[in-house]
N, C-alpha and C positions, 0 to 999 in steps of 0.2 A: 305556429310552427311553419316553416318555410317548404312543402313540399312541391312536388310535382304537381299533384293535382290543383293547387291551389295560385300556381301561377295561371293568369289570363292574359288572353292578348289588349294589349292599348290599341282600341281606334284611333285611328292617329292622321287619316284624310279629313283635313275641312276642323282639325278638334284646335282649338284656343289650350288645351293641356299644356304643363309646361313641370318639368321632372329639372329638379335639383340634385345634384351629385354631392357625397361626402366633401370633394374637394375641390368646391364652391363652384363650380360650371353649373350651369343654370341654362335650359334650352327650351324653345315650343318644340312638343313631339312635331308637327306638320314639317318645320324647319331643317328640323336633327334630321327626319326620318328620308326627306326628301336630299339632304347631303348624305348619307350614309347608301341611300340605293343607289346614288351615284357612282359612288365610290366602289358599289359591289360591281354596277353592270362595268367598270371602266376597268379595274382592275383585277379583282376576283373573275370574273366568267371570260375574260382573254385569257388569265392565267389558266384558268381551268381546262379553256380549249389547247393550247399549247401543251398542257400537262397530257391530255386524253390522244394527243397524236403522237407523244412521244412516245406512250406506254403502247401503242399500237391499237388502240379502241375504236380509233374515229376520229374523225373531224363533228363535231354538233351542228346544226345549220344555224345559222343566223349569228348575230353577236349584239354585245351593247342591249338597247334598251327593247330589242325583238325579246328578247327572255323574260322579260318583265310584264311585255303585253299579253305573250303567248304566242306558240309556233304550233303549229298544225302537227297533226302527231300520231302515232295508235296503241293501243297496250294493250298487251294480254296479261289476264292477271291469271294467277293459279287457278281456282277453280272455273273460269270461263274456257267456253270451248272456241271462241271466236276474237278475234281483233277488235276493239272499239275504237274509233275515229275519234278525236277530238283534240284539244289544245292544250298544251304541257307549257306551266311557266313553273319561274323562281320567284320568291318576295322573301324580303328581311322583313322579320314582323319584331316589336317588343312584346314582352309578356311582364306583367310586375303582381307582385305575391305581397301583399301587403304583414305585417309582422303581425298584425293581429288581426286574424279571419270577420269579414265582416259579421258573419255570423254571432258571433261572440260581441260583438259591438253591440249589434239591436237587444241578446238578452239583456248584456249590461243597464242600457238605457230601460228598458222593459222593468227592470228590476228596481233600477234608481226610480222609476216614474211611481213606482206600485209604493215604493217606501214614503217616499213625496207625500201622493194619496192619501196614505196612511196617517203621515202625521199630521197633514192638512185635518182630515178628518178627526183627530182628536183633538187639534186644537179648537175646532169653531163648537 
């Protein structure tokens, strides 16, 4: 069953992986993933800054591939009484949710091995 928890993310720096689609495109994740962050820092995060000064929010610093690296930054979060320093990025990540949980795999095989056993064992 295809849930939330059950999708993960693909390493996908430095990975030889390679994800086939229903209709037949065939990519290495390193490849896809490196045109696809392209594509976000180039068009997605210009649109987005254009979008954020028109609504009257700001301008964000930096553009392009500084979002990706990380910009220098501070948060406060709810329950904190202070500011923290540090660096705020974006990434397109994949996740992929296999149709049948690994889980379920190794009983499977678990099972199949035990039956295996079994009849080895009767027959010698």
């Amino acid at each position: 069953m295809n849930t939330e928890a059950n999708f993960k993310q693909i390493e996908h720096e430095n990975s030889n992986t390679v994800v086939s689609f229903d209709n037949g495109a065939t990519f290495k994740i390193s490849k896809f993933m490196e045109k696809l962050n392209s594509f976000f820092v180039q068009s997605v995060l210009n649109s987005l800054s254009e979008q954020l000064k028109q609504t009257g929010l700001g301008n964000p610093p930096g553009y392009g591939g500084t979002w990706t690296k990380g910009i220098k930054a501070e948060i406060l979060e709810p329950k904190s009484v202070e500011w923290k320093k540090g660096k705020i990025r974006m990434r397109v990540i994949l996740e992929f949710c296999p149709d049948e949980p690994e889980e379920m795999k190794s009983d499977i095989a678990q099972q199949n091995g035990s039956s295996l056993d079994d009849i080895r064992q009767t027959i010698s």
